[in-house]
One Martini backbone bead per residue (centre of mass of N, CA, C, O) as a GRO file, in nm:
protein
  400
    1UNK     BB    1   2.171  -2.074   2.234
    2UNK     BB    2   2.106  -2.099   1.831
    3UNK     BB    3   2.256  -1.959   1.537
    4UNK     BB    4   2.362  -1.912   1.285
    5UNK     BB    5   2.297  -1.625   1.256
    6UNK     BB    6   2.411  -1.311   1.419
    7UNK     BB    7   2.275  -0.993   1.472
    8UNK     BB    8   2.427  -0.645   1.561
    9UNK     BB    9   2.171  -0.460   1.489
   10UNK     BB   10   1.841  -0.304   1.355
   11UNK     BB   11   1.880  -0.136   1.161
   12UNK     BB   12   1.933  -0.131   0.824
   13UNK     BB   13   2.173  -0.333   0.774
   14UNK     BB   14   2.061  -0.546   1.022
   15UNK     BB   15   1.845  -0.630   0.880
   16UNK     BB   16   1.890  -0.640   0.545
   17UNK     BB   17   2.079  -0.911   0.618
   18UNK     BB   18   1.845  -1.047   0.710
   19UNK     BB   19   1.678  -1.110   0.509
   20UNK     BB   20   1.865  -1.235   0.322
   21UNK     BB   21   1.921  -1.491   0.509
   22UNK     BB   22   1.677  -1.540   0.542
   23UNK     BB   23   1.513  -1.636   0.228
   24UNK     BB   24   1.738  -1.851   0.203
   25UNK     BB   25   1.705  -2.021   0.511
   26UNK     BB   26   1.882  -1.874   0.742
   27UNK     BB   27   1.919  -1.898   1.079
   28UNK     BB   28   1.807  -1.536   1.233
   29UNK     BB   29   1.926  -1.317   1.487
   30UNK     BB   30   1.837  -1.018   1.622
   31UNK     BB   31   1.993  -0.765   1.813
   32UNK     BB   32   1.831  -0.516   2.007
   33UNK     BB   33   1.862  -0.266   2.233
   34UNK     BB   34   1.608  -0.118   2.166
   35UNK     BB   35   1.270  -0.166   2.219
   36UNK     BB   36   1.261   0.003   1.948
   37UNK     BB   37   1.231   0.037   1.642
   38UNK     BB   38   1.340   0.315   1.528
   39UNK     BB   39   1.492   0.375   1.836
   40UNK     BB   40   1.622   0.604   1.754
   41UNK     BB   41   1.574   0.911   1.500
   42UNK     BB   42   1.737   0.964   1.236
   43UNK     BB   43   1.814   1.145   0.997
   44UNK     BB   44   1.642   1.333   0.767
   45UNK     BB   45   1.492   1.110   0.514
   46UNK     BB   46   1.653   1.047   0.233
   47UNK     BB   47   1.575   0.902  -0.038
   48UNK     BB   48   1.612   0.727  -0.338
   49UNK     BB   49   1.485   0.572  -0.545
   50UNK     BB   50   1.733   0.389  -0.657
   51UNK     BB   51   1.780   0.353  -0.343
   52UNK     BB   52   1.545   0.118  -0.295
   53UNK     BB   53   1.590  -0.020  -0.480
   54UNK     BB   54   1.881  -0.166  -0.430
   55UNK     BB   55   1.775  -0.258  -0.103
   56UNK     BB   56   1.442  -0.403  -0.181
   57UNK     BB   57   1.258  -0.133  -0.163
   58UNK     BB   58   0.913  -0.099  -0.133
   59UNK     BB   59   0.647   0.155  -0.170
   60UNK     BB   60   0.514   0.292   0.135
   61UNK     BB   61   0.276   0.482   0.258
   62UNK     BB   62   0.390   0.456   0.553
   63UNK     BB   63   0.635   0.627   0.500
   64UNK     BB   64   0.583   0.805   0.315
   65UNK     BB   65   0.585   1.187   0.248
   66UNK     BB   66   0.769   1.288   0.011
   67UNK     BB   67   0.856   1.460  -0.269
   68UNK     BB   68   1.152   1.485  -0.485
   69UNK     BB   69   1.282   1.759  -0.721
   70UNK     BB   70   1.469   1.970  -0.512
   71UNK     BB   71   1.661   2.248  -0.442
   72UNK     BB   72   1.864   2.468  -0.235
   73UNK     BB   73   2.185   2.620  -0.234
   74UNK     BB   74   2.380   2.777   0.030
   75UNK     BB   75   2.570   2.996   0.123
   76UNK     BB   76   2.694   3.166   0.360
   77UNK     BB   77   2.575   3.452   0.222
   78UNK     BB   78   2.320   3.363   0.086
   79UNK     BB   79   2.380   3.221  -0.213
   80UNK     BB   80   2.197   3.040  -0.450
   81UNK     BB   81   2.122   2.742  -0.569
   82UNK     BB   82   1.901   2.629  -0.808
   83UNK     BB   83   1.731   2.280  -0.818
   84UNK     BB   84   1.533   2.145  -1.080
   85UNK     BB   85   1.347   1.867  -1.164
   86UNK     BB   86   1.162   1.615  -1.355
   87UNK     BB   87   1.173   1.421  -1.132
   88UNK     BB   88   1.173   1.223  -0.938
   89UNK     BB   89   1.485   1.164  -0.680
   90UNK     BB   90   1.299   1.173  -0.386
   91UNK     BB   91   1.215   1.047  -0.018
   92UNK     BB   92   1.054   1.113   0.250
   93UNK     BB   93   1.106   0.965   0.576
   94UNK     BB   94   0.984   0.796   0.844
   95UNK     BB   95   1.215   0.595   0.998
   96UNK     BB   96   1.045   0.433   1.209
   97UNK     BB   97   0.882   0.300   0.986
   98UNK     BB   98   1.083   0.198   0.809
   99UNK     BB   99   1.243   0.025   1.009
  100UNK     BB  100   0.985  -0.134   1.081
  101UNK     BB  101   0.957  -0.251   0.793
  102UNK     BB  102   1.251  -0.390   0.776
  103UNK     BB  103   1.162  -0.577   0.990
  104UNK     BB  104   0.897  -0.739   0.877
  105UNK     BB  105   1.062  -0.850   0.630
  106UNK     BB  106   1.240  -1.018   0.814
  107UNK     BB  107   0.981  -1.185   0.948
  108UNK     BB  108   0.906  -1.294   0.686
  109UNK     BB  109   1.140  -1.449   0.623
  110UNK     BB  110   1.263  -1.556   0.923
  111UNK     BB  111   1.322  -1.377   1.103
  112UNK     BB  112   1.457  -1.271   1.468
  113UNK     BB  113   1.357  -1.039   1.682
  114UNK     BB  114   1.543  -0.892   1.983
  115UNK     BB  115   1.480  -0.673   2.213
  116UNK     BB  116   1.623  -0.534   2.462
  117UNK     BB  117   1.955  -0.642   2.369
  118UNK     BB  118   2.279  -0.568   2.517
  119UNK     BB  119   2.595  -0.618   2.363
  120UNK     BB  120   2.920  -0.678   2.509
  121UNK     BB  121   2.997  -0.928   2.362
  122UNK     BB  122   3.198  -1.201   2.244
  123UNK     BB  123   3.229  -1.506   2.153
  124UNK     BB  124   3.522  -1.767   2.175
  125UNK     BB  125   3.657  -1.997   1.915
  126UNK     BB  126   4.018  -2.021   1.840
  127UNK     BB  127   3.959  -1.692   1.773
  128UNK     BB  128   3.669  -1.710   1.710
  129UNK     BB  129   3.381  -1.615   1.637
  130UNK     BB  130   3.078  -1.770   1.797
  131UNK     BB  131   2.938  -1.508   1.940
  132UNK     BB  132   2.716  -1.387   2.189
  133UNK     BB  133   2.712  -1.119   2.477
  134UNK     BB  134   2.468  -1.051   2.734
  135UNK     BB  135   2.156  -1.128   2.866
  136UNK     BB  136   2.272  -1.383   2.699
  137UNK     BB  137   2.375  -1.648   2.504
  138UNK     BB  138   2.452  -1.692   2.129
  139UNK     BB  139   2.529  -1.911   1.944
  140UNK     BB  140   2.729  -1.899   1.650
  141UNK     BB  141   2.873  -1.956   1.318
  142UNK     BB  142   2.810  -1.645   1.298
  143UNK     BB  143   2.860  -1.278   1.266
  144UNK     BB  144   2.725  -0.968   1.243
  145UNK     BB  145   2.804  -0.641   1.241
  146UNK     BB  146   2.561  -0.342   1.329
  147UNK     BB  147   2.591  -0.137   1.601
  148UNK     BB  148   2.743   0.114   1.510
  149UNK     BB  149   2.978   0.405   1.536
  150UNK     BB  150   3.134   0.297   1.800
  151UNK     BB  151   3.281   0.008   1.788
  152UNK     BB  152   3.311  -0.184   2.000
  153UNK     BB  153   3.324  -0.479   1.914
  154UNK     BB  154   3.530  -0.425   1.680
  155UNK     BB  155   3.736  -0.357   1.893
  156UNK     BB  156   3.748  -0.651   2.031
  157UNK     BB  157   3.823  -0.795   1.779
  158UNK     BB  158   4.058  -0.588   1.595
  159UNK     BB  159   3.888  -0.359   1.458
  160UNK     BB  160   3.817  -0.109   1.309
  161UNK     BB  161   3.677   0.222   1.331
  162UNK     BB  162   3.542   0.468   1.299
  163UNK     BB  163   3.701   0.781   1.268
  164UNK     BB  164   3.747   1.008   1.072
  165UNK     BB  165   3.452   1.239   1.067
  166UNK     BB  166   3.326   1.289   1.313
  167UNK     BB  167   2.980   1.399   1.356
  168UNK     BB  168   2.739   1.626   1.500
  169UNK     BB  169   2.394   1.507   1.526
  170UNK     BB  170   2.102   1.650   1.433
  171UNK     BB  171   1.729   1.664   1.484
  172UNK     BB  172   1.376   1.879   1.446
  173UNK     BB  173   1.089   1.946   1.449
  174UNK     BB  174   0.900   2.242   1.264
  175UNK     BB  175   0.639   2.424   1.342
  176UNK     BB  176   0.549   2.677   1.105
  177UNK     BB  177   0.741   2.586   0.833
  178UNK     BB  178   0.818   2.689   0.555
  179UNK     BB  179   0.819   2.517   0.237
  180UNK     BB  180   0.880   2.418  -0.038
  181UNK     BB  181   0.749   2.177  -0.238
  182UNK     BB  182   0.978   1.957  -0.329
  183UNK     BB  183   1.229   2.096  -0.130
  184UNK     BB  184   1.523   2.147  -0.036
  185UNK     BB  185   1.791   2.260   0.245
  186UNK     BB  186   2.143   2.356   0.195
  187UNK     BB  187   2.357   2.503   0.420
  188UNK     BB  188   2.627   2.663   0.504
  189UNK     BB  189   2.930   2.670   0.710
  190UNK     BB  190   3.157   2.692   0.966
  191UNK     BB  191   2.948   2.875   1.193
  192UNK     BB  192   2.735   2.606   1.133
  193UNK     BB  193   2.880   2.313   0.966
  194UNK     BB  194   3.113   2.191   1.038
  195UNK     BB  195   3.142   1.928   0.760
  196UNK     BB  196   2.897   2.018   0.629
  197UNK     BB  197   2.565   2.125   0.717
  198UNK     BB  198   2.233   2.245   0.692
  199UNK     BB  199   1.884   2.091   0.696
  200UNK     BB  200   1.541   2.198   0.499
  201UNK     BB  201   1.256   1.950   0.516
  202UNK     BB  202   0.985   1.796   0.477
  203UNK     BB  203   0.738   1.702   0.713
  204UNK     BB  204   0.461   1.864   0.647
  205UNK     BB  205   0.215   2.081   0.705
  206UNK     BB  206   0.433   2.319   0.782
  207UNK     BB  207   0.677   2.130   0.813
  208UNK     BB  208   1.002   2.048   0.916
  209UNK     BB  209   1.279   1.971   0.923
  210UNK     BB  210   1.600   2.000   1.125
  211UNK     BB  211   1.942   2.052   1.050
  212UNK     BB  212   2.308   1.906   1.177
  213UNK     BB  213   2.670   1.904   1.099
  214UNK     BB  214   2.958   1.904   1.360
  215UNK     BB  215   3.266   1.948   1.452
  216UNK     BB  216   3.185   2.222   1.624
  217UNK     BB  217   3.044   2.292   1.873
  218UNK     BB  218   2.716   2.345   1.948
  219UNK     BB  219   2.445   2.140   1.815
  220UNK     BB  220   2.228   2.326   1.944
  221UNK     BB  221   2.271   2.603   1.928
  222UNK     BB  222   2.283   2.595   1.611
  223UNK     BB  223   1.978   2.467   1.583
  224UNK     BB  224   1.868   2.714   1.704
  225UNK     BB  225   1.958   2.968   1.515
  226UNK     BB  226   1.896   2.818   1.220
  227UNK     BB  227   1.553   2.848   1.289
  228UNK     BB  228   1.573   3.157   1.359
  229UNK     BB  229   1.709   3.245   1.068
  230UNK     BB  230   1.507   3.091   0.865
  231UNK     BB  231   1.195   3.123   1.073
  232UNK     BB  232   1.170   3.310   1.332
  233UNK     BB  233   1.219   3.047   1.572
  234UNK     BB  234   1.232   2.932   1.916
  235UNK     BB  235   1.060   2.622   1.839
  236UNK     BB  236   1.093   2.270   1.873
  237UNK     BB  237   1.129   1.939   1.864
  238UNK     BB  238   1.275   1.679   1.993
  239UNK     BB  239   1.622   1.595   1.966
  240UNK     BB  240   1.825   1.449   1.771
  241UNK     BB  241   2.108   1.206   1.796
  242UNK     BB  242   2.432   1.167   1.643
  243UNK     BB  243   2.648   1.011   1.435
  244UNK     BB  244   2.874   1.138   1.151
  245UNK     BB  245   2.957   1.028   0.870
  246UNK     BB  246   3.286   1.113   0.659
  247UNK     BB  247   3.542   0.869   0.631
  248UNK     BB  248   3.454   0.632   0.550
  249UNK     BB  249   3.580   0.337   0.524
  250UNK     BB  250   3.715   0.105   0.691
  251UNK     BB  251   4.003  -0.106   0.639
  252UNK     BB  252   3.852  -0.344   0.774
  253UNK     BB  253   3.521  -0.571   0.741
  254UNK     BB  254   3.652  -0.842   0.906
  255UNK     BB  255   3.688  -1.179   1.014
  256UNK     BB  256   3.647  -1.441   1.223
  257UNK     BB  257   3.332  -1.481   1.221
  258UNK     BB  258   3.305  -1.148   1.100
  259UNK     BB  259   3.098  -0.891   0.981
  260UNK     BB  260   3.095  -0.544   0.893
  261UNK     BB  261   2.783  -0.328   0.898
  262UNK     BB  262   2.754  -0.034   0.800
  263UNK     BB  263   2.880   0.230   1.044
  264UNK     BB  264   3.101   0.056   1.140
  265UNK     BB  265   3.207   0.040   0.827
  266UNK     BB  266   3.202   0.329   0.693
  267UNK     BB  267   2.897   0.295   0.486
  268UNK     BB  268   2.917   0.614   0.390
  269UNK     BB  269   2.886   0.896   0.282
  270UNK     BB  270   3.093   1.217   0.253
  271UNK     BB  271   2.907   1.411   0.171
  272UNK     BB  272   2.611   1.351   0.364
  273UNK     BB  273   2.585   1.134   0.560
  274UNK     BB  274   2.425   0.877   0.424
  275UNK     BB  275   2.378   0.481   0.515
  276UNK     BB  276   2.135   0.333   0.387
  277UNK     BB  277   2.199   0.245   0.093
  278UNK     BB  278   2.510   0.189   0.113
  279UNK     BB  279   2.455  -0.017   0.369
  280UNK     BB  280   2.256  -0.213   0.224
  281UNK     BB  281   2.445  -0.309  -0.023
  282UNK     BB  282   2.641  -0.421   0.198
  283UNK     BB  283   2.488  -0.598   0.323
  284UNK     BB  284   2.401  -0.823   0.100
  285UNK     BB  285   2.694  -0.916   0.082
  286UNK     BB  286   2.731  -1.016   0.351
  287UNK     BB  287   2.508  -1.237   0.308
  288UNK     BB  288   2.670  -1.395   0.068
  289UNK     BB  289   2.881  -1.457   0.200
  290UNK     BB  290   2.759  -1.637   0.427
  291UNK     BB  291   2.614  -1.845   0.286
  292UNK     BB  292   2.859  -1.969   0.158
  293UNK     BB  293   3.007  -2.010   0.412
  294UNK     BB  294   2.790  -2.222   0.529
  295UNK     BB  295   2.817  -2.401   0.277
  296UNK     BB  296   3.149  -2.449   0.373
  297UNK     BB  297   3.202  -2.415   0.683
  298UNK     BB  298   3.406  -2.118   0.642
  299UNK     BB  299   3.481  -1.878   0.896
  300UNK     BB  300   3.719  -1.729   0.792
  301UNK     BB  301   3.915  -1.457   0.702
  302UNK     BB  302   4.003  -1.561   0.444
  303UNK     BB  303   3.669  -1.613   0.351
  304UNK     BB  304   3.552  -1.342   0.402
  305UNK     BB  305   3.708  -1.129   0.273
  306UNK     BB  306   3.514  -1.123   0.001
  307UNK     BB  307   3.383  -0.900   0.150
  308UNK     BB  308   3.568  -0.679   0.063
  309UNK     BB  309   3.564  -0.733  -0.237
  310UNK     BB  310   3.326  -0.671  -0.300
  311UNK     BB  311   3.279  -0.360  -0.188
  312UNK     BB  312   3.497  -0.260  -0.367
  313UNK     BB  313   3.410  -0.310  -0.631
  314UNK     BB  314   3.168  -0.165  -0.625
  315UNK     BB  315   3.224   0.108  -0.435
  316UNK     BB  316   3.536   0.208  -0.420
  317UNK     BB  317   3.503   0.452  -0.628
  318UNK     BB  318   3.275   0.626  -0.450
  319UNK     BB  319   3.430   0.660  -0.162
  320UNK     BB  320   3.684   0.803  -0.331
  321UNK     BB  321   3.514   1.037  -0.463
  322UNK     BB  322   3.368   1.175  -0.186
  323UNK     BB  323   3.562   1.223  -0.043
  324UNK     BB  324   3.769   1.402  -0.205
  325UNK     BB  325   3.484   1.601  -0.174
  326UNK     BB  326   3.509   1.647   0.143
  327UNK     BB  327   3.796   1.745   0.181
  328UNK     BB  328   3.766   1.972   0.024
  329UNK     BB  329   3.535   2.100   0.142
  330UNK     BB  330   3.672   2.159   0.413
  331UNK     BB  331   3.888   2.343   0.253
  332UNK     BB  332   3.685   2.590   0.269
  333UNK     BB  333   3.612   2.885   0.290
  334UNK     BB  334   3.378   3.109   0.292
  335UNK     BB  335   3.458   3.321   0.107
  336UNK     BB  336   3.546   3.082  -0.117
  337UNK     BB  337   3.240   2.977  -0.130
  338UNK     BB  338   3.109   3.233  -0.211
  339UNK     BB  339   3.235   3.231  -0.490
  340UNK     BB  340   3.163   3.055  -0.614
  341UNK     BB  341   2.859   3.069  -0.669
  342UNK     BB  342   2.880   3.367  -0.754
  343UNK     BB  343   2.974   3.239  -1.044
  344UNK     BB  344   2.780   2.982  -1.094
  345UNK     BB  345   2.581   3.271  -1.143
  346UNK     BB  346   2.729   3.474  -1.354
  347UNK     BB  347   2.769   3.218  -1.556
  348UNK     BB  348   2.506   3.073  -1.578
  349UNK     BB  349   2.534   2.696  -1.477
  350UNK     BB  350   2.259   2.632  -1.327
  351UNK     BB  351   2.155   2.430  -1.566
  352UNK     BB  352   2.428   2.273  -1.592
  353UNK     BB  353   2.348   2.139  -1.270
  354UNK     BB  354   2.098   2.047  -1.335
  355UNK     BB  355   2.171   1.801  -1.517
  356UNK     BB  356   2.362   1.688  -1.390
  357UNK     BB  357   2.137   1.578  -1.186
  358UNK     BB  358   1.948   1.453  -1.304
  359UNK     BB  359   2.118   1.246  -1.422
  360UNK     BB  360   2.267   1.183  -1.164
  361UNK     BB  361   2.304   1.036  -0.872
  362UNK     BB  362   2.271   1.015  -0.530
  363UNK     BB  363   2.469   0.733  -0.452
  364UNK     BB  364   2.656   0.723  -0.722
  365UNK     BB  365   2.873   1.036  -0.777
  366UNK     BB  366   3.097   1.037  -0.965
  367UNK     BB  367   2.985   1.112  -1.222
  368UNK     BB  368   2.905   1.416  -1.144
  369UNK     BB  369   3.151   1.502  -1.088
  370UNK     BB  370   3.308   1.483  -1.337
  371UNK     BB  371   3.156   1.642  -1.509
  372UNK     BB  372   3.207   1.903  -1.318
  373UNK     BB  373   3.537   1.879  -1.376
  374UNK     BB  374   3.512   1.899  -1.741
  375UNK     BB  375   3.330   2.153  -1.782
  376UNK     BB  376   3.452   2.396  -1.867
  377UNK     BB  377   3.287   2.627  -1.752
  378UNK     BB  378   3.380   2.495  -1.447
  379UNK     BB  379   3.671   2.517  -1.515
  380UNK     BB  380   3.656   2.870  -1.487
  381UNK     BB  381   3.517   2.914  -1.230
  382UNK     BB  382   3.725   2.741  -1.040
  383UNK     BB  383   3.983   2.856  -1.131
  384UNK     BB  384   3.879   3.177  -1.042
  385UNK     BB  385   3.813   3.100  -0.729
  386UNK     BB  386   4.098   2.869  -0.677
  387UNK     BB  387   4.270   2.831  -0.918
  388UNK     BB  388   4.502   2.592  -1.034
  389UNK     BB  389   4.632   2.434  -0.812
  390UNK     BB  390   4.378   2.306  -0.666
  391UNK     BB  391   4.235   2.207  -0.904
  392UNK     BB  392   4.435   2.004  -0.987
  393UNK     BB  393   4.414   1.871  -0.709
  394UNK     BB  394   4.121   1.779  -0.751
  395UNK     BB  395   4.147   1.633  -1.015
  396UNK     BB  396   4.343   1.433  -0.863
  397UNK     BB  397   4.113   1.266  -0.705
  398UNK     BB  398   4.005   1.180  -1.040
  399UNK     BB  399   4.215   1.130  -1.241
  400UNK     BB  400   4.210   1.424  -1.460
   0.00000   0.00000   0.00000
C-alpha cells in the first residue's frame, strides 16, 4: 500500500493535518490505534471560541455542551477570585464527538482513516522517513507523526520526546454535582494537584466534569478527596487518564521525511496543559510544509525544518511566555501562593484582571501576562506578596 502522505495518529492534530492536505488534493491515511476516534476521552473540553475559528472548526451543536463566559480561581486555603466576562469565551465540548466531527470533516475532504492500526516502527529509505510498519506496511513520500505524548516513534526517528512537565491527568463525571451556570473552577494546591490544578467545570443540568493533574501522589485518590470536598461526594463516573504536557515544545520537530505535531511535539499551553488549540494551529503549518514538500519533491530535514521555522516565529514567543509563568508558578509554596490572591482581594484589583481577560486572548496568553505584570496596582500586589528580587526574576522571564 502506498500514499502521499501517512499520519500516525487521529487525535485532533492528526486529523486537523489530514483535513488541510486532504483539501488540497493530497492523498492521506490517517492511521489510529485505537477502535473508535475520541477514545479514550482527555481533557476537560474547554476551548475558546478564537481558538475553535483558528483551527478551521465550526460550531456544531452536535459537540457544543455549555457556554462559557467565567470562572472562580480559588487559592489553596479556598480563597476565590471571580472572573464574569461579557461575551461567551469558551464552549464545554464533549470531545468524542468534536474529534468524531474532525475525523468527518477529513473524511468529506478526502483524506481515509483506517481504525484499529497500531504503527510499531517507521519504514526507512537511504536514511529517510519513507513509510510506517503496523499491522500492514504502508510506503509513503513522508509521514506527520501525530502518536501522542509517549513518543516512541519519534525516539525512534532520533528525535526528542516531550521531556520535563509531564503530568498525570485524570478526569470524571459527577452527578449530582452543581456548578453556577456558565462558570468553570480550577483550585490551586500543592497537595491537591501539584504542577497545575484541579478543576470543575460544567457538564449538563446537575452534572460536573472534574479532574486534575499532577506531578506527585495518587491522581485517582487526589480526585476521589477532591469531588468529596467540593461536592460532598464519593461516587463518580469512570475516570479517564492521560498524560499532561506542560514543559513546553521539544527542541526538533522535523526530520527526513517527517514533521511532529501535537502532544508529541510539545505543541500544548504550559499555564493549561490544553493542546487542541495550539496543537492544531501548528498541524496546518505542518500541512503547509508537506503540500511545499510534494510539489517540490523534497523531502529532506532540510526542507522540512521550515516547519519548524513556521511554528516558532507564530507561536514561539507564546510558548515561552506560558512557560515562564508555568515555571514561577510551580515555583509558588502554598502559602505564598495564599498572599498572592488575598492581596488581590484586599486591593480591590478584581475588576482589574477581570478586564485582563476578557480583553485577552485564551490561547495566545502573552499579552495578558504582560499586562498583569506591568499594571501598577498589580506590581505593588506582586512585590508585597513575593519581594522585589522574585517580581524581577519573573518580569525578567518577559523581558520587562
Amino acid at each position: 500500500m502506498r500514499t502521499e502522505v501517512a499520519v500516525v495518529g487521529g487525535g485532533p492534530a492528526g486529523l486537523i493535518a489530514a483535513r488541510e492536505l486532504a483539501s488540497k488534493g493530497v492523498q492521506v491515511k490517517v492511521f489510529e490505534e485505537h477502535p473508535e476516534i475520541g477514545t479514550p476521552n482527555h481533557c476537560a473540553g474547554i476551548l475558546s471560541v478564537e481558538g475553535l475559528k483558528r483551527i478551521g472548526v465550526e460550531l456544531d451543536l452536535k459537540f457544543l455542551r455549555h457556554e462559557i463566559n467565567g470562572g472562580t480561581a480559588f487559592a489553596p486555603d479556598g480563597t476565590g477570585i471571580r472572573i464574569t466576562g461579557s461575551r461567551t469565551r469558551a464552549y464545554i465540548v464533549d470531545r468524542a464527538i468534536f474529534d468524531r466531527h474532525l475525523a468527518e470533516t477529513a473524511r468529506d475532504a478526502g483524506a481515509e482513516i483506517e481504525r484499529n492500526h497500531r504503527i510499531l516502527d517507521f519504514i526507512y529509505e537511504d536514511g529517510r522517513v519513507a513509510g510506517i510498519r503496523g499491522d500492514l506496511d504502508v510506503e509513503a513520500s513522508m509521514v506527520i507523526d501525530a502518536e501522542g505524548a509517549s513518543g516512541v516513534l519519534a525516539r525512534k526517528a532520533g528525535l526528542p520526546r516531550p521531556g520535563g512537565g509531564v503530568l498525570a491527568g485524570i478526569n470524571a463525571n459527577v452527578t449530582d454535582a452543581q456548578l453556577e451556570p456558565g462558570m468553570v473552577e480550577v483550585w490551586f494546591g500543592e497537595g491537591l494537584a501539584d504542577g497545575l490544578f484541579a478543576w470543575a467545570v460544567p457538564a449538563g443540568e446537575d452534572e460536573a466534569r472534574c479532574g486534575l493533574a499532577t506531578g506527585k501522589g495518587d491522581a485517582l485518590e487526589l480526585l476521589r478527596g477532591f469531588i468529596k470536598n467540593r461536592f460532598g461526594l464519593t461516587e463518580f463516573g469512570e475516570p479517564a487518564r492521560w498524560p499532561v504536557l506542560t514543559g513546553g515544545p521539544v527542541d526538533k520537530t522535523h526530520g527526513d521525511g517527517l514533521l511532529l505535531v501535537g502532544d508529541v511535539a510539545g505543541h500544548t499551553k504550559p499555564t493549561t496543559g490544553g493542546g487542541v488549540i495550539l496543537g492544531g494551529m501548528c498541524a496546518m503549518m505542518a500541512a503547509e510544509t508537506a503540500i511545499q514538500a510534494l510539489e517540490e519533491e523534497d523531502y529532506s530535514a532540510g526542507f522540512l525544518g521550515r516547519y519548524d521555522e513556521r511554528w516558532r516565529e507564530a507561536l514561539g514567543g507564546e510558548f515561552s511566555s506560558m512557560l515562564g509563568m508555568r515555571r514561577f508558578l510551580n515555583s509558588l509554596p502554598d502559602p505564598r501562593m495564599n498572599r498572592i490572591f488575598a492581596s488581590v482581594k484586599s486591593a480591590g484589583l478584581e475588576a482589574t484582571l477581570e478586564t485582563f481577560i476578557d480583553e485577552g486572548d485564551m490561547d495566545l496568553q502573552s499579552g495578558v501576562l504582560r499586562k498583569a505584570l506591568t499594571h501598577p496596582g498589580m506590581l505593588r500586589v506582586m512585590t508585597s506578596s513575593l519581594g522585589r528580587l522574585a517580581l524581577g526574576e519573573l518580569r525578567g522571564l518577559f523581558n520587562l
